[in-house]
VEXMITOR-872996 format. One record per residue (C-alpha): residue number from 1; x, y negated, z. Coordinates in nm, 4 decimals, padded with zeros to 6 digits. Example, Ala and Ser with C-alpha at 12.3 -4.5 7.8 and 13.67 -1.06 7.14 Angstrom:
2
+-------+----------+----------+----------+
! kolgu !        u !        v !        w !
+-------+----------+----------+----------+
!     1 !  01.2300 !  00.4500 !  00.7800 !
!     2 !  01.3670 !  00.1060 !  00.7140 !
+-------+----------+----------+----------+
***
This chain:
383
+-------+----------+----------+----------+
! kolgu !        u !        v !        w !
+-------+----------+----------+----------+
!     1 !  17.0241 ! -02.9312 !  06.6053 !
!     2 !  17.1861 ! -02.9681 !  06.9582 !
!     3 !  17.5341 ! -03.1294 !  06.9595 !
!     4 !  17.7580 ! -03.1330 !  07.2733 !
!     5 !  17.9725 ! -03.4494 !  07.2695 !
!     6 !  18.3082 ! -03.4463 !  07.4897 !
!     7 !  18.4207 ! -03.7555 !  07.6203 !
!     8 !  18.6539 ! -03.9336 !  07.8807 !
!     9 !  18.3823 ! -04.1521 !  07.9762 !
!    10 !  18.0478 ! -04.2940 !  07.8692 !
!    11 !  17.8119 ! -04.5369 !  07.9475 !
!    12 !  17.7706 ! -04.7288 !  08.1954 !
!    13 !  18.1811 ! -04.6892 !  08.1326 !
!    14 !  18.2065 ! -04.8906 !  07.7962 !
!    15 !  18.5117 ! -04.9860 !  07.5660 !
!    16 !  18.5799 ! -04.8823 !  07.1877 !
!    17 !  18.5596 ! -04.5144 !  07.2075 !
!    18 !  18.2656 ! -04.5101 !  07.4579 !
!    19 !  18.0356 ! -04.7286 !  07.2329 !
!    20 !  18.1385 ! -04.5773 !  06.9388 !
!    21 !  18.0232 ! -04.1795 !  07.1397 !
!    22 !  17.7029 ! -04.4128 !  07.3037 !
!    23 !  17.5469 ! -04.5651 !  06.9643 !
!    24 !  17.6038 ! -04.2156 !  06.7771 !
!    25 !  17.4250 ! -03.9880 !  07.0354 !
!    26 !  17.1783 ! -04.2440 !  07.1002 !
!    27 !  17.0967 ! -04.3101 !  06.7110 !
!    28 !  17.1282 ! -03.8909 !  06.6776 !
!    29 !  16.8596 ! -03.8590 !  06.9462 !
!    30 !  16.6106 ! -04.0795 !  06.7115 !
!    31 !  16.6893 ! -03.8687 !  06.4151 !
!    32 !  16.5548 ! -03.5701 !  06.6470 !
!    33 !  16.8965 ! -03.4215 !  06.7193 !
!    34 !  16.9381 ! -03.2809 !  07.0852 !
!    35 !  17.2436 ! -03.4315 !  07.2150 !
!    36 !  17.4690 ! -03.3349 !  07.5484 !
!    37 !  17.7447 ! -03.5060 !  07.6518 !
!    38 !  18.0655 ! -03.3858 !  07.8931 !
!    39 !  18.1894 ! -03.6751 !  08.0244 !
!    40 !  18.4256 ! -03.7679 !  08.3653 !
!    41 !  18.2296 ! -03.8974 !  08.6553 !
!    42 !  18.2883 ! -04.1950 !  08.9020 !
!    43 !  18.1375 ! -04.2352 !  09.2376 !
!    44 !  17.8170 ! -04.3073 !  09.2381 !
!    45 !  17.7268 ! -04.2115 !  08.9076 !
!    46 !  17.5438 ! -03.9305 !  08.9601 !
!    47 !  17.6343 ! -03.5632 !  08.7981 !
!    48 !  17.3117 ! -03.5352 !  08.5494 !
!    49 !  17.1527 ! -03.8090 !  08.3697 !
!    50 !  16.9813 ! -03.8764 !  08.0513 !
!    51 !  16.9961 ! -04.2304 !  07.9658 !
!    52 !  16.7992 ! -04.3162 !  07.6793 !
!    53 !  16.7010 ! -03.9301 !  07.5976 !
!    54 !  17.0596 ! -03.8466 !  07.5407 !
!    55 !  17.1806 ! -03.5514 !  07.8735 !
!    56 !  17.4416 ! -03.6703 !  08.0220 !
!    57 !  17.6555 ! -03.4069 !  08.2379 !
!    58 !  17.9215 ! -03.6078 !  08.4595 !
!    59 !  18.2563 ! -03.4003 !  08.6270 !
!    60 !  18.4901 ! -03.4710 !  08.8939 !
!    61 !  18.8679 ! -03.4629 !  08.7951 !
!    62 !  19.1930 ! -03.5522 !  08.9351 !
!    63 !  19.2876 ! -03.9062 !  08.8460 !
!    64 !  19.6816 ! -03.8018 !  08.9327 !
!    65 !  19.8845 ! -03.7114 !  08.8912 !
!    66 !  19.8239 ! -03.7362 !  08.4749 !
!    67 !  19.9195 ! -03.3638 !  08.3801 !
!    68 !  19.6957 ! -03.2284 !  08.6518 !
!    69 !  19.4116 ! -03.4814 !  08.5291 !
!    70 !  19.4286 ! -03.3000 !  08.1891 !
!    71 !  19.4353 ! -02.9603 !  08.3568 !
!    72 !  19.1395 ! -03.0548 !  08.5306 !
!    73 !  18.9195 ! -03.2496 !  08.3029 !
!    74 !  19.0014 ! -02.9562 !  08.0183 !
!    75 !  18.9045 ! -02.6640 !  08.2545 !
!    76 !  18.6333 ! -02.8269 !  08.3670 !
!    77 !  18.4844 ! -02.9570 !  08.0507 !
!    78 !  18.5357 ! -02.5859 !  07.9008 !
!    79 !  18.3388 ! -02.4303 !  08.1962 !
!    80 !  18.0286 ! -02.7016 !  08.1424 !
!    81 !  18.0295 ! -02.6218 !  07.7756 !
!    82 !  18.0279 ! -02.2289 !  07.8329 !
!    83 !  17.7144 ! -02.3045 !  08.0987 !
!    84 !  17.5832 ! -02.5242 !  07.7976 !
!    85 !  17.5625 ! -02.2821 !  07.5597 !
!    86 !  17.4107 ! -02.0109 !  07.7496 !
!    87 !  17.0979 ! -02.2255 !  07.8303 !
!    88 !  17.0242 ! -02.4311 !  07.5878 !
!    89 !  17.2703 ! -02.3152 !  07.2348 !
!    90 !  17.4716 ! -02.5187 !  07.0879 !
!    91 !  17.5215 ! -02.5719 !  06.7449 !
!    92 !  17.8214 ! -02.8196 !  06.6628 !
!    93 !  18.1393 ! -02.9334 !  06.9111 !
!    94 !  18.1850 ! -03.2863 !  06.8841 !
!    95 !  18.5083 ! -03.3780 !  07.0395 !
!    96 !  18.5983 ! -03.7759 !  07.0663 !
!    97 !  18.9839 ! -03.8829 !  07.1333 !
!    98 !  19.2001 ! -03.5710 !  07.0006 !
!    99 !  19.3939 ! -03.5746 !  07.3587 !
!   100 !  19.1081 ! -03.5415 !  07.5875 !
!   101 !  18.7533 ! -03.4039 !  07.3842 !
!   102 !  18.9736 ! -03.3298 !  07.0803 !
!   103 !  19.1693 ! -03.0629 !  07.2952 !
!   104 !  18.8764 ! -02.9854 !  07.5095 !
!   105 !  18.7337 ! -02.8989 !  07.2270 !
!   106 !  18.9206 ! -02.6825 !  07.0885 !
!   107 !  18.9340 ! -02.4240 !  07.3548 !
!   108 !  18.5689 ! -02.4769 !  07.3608 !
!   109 !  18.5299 ! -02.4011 !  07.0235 !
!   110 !  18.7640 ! -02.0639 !  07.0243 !
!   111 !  18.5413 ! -01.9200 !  07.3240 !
!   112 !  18.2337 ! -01.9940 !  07.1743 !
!   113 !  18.3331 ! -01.9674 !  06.7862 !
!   114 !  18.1188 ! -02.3088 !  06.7179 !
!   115 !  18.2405 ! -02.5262 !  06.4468 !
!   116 !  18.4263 ! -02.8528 !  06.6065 !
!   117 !  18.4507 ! -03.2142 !  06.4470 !
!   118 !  18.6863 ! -03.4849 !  06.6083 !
!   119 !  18.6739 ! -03.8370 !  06.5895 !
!   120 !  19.0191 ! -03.9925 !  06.6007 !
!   121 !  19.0377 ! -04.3850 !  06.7022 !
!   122 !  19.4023 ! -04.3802 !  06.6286 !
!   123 !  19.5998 ! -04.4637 !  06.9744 !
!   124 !  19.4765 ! -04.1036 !  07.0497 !
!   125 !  19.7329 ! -04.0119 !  06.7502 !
!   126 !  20.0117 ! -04.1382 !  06.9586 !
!   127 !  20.0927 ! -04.4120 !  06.6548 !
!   128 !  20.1101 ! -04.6751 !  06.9438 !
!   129 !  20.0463 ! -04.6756 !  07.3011 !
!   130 !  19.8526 ! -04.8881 !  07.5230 !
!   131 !  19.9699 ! -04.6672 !  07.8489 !
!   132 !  20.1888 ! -04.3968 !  07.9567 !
!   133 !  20.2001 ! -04.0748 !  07.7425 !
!   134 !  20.1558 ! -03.7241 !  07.9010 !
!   135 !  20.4921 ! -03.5265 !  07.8184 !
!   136 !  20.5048 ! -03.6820 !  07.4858 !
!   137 !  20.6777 ! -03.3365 !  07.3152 !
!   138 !  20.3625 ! -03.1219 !  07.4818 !
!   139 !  20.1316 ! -03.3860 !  07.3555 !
!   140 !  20.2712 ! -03.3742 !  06.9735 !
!   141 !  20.2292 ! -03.0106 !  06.9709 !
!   142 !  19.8547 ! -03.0300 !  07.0933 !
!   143 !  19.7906 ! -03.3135 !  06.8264 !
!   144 !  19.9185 ! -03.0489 !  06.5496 !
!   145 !  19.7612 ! -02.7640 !  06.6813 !
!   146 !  19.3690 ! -02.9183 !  06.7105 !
!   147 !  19.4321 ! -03.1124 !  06.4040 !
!   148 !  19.4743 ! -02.7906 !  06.1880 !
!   149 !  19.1899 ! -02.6137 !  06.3555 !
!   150 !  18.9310 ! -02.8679 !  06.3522 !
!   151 !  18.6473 ! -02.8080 !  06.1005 !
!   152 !  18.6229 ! -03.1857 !  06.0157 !
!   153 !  18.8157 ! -03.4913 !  06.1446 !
!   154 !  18.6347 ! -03.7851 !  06.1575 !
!   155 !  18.8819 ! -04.1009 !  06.1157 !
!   156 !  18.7577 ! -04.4711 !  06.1530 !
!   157 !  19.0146 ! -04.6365 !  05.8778 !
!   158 !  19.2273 ! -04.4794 !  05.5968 !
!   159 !  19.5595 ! -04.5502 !  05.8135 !
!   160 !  19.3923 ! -04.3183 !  06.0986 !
!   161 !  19.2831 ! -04.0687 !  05.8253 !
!   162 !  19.6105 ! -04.0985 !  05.6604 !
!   163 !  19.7630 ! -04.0390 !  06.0586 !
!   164 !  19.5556 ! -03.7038 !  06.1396 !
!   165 !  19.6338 ! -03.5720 !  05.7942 !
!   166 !  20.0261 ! -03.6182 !  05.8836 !
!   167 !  19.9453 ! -03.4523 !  06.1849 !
!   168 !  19.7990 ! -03.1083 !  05.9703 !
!   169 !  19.4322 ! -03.2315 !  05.9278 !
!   170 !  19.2716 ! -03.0805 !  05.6245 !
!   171 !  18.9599 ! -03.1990 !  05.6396 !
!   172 !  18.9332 ! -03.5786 !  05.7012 !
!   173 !  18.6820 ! -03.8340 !  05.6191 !
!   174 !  18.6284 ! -04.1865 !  05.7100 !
!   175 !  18.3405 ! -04.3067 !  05.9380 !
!   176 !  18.4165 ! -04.6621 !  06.0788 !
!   177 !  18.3383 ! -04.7559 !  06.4393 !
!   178 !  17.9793 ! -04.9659 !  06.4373 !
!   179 !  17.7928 ! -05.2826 !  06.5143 !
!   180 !  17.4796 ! -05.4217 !  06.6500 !
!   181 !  17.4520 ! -05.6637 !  06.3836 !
!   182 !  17.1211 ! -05.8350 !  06.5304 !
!   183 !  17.2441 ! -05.7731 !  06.8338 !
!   184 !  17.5844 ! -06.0310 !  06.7946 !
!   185 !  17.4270 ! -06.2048 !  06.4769 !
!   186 !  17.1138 ! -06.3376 !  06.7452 !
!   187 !  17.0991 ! -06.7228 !  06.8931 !
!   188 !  17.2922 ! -06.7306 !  07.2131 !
!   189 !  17.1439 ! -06.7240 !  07.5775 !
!   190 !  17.0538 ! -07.0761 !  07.7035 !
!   191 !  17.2353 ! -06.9926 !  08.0043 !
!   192 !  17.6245 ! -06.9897 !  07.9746 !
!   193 !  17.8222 ! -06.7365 !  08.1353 !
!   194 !  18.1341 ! -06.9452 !  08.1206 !
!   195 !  18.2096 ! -07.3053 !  08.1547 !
!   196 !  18.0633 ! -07.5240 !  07.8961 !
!   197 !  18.3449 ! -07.5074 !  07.5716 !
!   198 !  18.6113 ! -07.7873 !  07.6480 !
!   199 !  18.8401 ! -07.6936 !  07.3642 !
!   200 !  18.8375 ! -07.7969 !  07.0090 !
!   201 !  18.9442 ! -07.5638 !  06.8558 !
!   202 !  18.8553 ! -07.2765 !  07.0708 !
!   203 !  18.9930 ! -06.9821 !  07.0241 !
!   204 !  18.8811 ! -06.6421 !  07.1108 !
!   205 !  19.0073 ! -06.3119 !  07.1784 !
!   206 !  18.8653 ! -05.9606 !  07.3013 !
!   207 !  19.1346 ! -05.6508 !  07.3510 !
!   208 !  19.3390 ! -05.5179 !  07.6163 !
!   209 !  19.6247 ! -05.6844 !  07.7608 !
!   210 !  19.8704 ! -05.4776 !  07.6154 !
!   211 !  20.2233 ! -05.5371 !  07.3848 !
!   212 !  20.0464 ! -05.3905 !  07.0491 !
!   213 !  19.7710 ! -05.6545 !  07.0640 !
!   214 !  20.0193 ! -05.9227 !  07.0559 !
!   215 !  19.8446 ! -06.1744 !  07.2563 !
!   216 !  20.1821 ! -06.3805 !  07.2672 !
!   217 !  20.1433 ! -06.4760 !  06.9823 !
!   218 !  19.8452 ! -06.6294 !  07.0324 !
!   219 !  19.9886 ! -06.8225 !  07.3077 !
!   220 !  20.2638 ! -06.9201 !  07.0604 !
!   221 !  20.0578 ! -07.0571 !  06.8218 !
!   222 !  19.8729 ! -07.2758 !  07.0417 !
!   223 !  20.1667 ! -07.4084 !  07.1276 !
!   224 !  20.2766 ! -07.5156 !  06.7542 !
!   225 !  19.9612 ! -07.6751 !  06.7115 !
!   226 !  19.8856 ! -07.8525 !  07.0501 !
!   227 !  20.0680 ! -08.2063 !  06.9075 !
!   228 !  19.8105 ! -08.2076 !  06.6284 !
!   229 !  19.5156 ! -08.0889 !  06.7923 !
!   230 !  19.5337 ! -08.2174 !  07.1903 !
!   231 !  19.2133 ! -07.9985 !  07.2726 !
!   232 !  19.3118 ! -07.7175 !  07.1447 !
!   233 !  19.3070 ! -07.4122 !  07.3616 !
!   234 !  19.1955 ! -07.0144 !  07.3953 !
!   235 !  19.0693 ! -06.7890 !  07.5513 !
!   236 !  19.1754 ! -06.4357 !  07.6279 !
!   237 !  18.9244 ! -06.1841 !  07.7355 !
!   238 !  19.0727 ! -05.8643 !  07.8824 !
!   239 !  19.2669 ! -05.6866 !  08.1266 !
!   240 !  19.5398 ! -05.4735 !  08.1475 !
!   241 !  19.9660 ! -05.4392 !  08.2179 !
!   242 !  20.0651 ! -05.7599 !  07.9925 !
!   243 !  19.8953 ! -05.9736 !  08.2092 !
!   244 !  20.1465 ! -06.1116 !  08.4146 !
!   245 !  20.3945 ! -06.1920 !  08.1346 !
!   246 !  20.1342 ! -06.3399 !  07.9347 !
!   247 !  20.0378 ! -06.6095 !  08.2258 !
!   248 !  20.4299 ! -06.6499 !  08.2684 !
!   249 !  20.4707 ! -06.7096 !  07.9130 !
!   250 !  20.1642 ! -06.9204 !  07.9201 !
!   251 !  20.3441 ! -07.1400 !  08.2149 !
!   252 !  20.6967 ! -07.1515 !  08.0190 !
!   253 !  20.5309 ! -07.2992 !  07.7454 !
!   254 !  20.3112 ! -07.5810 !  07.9590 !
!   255 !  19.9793 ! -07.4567 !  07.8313 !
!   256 !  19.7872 ! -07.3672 !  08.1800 !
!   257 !  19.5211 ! -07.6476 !  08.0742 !
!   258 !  19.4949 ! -07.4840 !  07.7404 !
!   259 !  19.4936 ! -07.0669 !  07.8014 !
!   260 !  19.2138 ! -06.9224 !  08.0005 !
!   261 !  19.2837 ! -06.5707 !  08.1419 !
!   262 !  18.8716 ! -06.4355 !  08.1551 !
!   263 !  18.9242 ! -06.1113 !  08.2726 !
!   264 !  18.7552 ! -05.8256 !  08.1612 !
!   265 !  18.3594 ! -05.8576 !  08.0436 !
!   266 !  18.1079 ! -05.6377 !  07.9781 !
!   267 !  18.0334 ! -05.5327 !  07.6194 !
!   268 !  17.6775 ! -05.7131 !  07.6621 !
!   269 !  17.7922 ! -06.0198 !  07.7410 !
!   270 !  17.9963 ! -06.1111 !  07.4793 !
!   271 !  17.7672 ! -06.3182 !  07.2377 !
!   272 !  17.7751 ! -06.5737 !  07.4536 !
!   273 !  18.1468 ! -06.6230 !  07.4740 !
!   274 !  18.1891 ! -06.5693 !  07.0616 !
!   275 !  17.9223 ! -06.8803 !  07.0807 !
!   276 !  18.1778 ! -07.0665 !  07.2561 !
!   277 !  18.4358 ! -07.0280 !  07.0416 !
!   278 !  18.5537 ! -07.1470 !  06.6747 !
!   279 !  18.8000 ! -06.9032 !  06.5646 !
!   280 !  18.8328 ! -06.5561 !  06.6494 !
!   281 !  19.2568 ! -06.4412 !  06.6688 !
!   282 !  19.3860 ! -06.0886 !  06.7238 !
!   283 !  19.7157 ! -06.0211 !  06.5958 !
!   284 !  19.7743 ! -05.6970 !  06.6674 !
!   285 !  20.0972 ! -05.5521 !  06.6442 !
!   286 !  19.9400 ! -05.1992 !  06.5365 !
!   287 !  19.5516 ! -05.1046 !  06.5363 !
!   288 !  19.3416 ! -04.7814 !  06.4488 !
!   289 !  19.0558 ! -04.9722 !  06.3657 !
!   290 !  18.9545 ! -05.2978 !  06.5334 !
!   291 !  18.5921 ! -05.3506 !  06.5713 !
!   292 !  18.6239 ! -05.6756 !  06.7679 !
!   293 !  18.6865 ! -05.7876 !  06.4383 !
!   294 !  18.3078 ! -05.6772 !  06.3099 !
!   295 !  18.1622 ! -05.7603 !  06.6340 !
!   296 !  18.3275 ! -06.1563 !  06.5770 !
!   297 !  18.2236 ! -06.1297 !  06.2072 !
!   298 !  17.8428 ! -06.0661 !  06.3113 !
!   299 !  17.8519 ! -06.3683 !  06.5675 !
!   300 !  17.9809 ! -06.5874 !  06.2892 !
!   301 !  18.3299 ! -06.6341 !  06.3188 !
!   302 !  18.5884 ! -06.6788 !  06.0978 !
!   303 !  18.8610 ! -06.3977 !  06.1963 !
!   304 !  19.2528 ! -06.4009 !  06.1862 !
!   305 !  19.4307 ! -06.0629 !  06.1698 !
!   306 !  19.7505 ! -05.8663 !  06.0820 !
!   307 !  19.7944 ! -05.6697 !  05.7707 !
!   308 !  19.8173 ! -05.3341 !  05.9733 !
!   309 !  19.6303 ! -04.9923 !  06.0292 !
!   310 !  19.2854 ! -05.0480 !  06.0066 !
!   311 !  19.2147 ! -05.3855 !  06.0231 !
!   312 !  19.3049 ! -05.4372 !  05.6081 !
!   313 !  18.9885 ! -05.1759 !  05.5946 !
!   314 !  18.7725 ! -05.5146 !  05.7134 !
!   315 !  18.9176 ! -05.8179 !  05.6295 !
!   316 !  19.0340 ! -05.9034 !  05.2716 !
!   317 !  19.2646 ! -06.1656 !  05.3089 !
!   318 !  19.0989 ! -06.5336 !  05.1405 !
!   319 !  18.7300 ! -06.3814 !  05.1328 !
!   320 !  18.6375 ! -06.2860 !  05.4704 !
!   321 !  18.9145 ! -06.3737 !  05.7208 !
!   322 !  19.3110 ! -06.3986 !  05.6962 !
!   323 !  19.5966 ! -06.1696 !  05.7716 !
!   324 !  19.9342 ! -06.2633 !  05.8946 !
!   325 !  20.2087 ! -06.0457 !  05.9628 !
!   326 !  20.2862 ! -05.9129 !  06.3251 !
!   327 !  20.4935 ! -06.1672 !  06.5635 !
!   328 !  20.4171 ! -06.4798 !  06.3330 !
!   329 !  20.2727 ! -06.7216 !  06.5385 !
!   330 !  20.3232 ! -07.0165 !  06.2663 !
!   331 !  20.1231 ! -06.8116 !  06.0109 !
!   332 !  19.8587 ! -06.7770 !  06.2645 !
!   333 !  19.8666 ! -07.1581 !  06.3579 !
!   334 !  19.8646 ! -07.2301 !  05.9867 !
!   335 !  19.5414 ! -07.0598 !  05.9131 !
!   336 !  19.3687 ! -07.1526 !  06.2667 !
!   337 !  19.4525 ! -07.5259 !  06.0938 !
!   338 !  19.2725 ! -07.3969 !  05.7683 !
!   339 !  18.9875 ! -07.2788 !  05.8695 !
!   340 !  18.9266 ! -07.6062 !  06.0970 !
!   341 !  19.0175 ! -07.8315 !  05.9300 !
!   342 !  18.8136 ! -07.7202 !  05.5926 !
!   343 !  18.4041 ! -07.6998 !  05.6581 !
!   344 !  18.3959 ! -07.5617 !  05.3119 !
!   345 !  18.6574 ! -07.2886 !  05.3843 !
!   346 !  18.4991 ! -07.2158 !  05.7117 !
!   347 !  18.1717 ! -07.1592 !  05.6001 !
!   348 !  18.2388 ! -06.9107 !  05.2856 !
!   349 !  18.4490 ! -06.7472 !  05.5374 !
!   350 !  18.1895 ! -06.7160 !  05.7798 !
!   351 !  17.9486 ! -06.5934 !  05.4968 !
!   352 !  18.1382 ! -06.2909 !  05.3905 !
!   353 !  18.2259 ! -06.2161 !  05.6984 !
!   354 !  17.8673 ! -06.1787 !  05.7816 !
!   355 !  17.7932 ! -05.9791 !  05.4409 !
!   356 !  18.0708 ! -05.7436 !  05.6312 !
!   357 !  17.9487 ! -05.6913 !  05.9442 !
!   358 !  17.6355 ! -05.5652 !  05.7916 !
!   359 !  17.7904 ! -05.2426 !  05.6418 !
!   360 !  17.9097 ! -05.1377 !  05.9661 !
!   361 !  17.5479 ! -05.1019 !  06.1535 !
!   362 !  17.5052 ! -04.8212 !  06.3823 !
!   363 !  17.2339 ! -04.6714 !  06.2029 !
!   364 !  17.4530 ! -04.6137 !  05.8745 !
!   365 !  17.7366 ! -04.4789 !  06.1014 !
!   366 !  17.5377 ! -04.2603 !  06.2293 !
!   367 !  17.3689 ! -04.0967 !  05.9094 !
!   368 !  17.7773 ! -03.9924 !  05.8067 !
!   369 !  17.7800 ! -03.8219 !  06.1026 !
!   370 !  17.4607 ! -03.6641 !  06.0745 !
!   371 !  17.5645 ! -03.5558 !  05.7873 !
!   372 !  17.9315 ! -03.4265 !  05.8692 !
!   373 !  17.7121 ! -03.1982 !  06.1411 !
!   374 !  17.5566 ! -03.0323 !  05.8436 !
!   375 !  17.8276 ! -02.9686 !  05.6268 !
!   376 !  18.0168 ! -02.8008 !  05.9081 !
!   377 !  17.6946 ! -02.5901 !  05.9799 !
!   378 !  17.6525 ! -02.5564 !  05.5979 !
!   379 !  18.0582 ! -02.3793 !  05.5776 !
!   380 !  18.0692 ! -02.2014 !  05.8617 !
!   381 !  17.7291 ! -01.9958 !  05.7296 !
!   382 !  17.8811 ! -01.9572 !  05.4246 !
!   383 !  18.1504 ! -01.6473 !  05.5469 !
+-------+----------+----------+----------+
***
């Protein structure tokens, strides 16, 4: 069966989306699927590839202004597919994001009359933002429109399935975003790639510096709790717009000595930070999913969350991690205190949050989407 994928970017380009697109067509290829993927290119990546027997086809676009990007990266995606098809066949459309492969797509799939699944992550279903929005009206009506005509949406929570069914998806199922569970669950390298842990307790967290990941509160709570616990302290891997107001906040509050700002790091090298760390914190204002939440579970961390969008599909709050409402920073600081200050609580913590992190390996995500390939092959043969 060949599958062509469609997506902003893939690896070496790698964030939630892009693993999620990498580990599926990579785990596909082993299960003797043919698998193409449309993807944008960045100097010097070159235009064709196949990295780890999955093809890779790589296409220049405009990066601005944004409505000419999507002109471009539509058009040309479209035109690769068509070129696609005629050589090699294709068999199923596999669009990831609903605003860029979901759309792309969809015209792809009314030239060539292919059936077309889309995985949604849930910022892609504009239910929060983490940048600017292209002509926000223009965008709804492109959400509704590929939503109905999709042949199978592929959501990775119930809030993101409940989401694209509000937006006129009919046929929605739930396949969760993956982990390498050996891959996070294995000892850490000898050789640090930060500074030796200096905090006690340390506290982690992995997302984009954005509003909706509410890394302020974070801050906040380190704050409440610095009297009790002098080395306490966090840090905050990540990049993005909040920065600055986060570091100011940091600085209002007197905690330079106790907030590191990392950066961003690359998906491979994060075992070794979750090694230095006791706690893992993200208390997200709004989330589609949240697999930094698995990925912290399979390193053996105990995990704080929110109760919102996908994150109540991993962590049940007691057994395998706690949840706090958004903007609480005292909740969070009272269950950072729990978990450290109770081995036994810790440690059943840690345990089911281990049993967890095992039901999300790549090789059972995957086999749902295996099988979501043949049931769309399966309908469309039936008329």
């Amino acid at each position: 069966m060949r599958i062509c994928m469609l997506s902003d970017w893939y690896y070496p380009i790698v964030a939630g989306s892009e693993l999620f697109v990498q580990k599926v067509a990579e785990n596909l290829v082993k299960k003797n699927f043919e698998v193409h993927v449309i993807t944008r290119r960045n100097k010097p990546l070159s235009k064709h590839a196949k990295i780890n027997n999955v093809n890779v086809c790589r296409i220049h676009y405009v990066s601005k202004p944004s409505w000419l990007y999507f002109i471009t990266y539509y058009i040309k995606s479209v035109i690769k597919g068509v070129k696609l098809n005629k050589k090699s066949g294709i068999d199923v459309i596999h669009g990831h994001l609903a605003i860029s492969g979901g759309v792309a797509g969809y015209l792809l799939k009314k030239i060539l009359r292919k059936p077309l699944i889309i995985t949604v992550q849930g910022g892609d279903l504009l239910d929060y933002s983490e940048g600017s929005r292209f002509l926000d009206p223009i965008t709804h009506l492109f959400l509704r429109i590929i939503m109905r005509n999709a042949d199978l949406i592929t959501a990775v929570s119930r809030y993101t399935k409940n989401r694209a069914r509000d937006l006129g998806g009919k046929n929605v199922i739930i396949v969760p975003n993956g982990v390498e569970f050996n891959e996070f669950h294995a000892p850490a390298s000898k050789e640090k790639i930060i500074e030796d842990k200096k905090f006690s307790p340390a506290i982690i967290t992995t997302s984009r510096l954005t509003k909706k990941n509410g890394i302020d509160t974070i801050i906040r709570a380190i704050y409440d709790l610095k009297e009790k616990y002098p080395k306490i302290g966090a840090l905050i891997i990540g990049a993005g717009e909040e920065e600055s107001n986060l570091k100011k906040l940091t600085a209002e509050l007197g905690l330079n000595d106790k907030i590191i700002f990392h950066g961003y790091v690359k998906h491979s090298e994060l075992l070794n930070h979750y090694r230095n760390a006791d706690i893992f914190v993200r208390p997200s204002l709004n989330e589609g999913f949240g697999i930094s939440f698995i990925e912290a579970m399979a390193s053996g961390l105990p995990a704080i969350g929110t109760n919102v969008g996908g994150i109540i599909d991993i962590i049940t709050h007691g057994k395998n991690g706690f949840l706090c409402k958004p903007n609480d920073p005292k909740c969070v600081a009272r269950y950072i205190e729990k978990i450290y200050s109770s081995e036994k609580i810790r440690s059943e913590i840690i345990k089911n949050g281990t049993e967890t992190a095992k039901k999300y390996s790549w090789e059972l995500i995957t086999e749902k989407i295996a099988k979501a390939y043949k049931k769309v092959i399966y309908n469309l043969r039936k008329y």
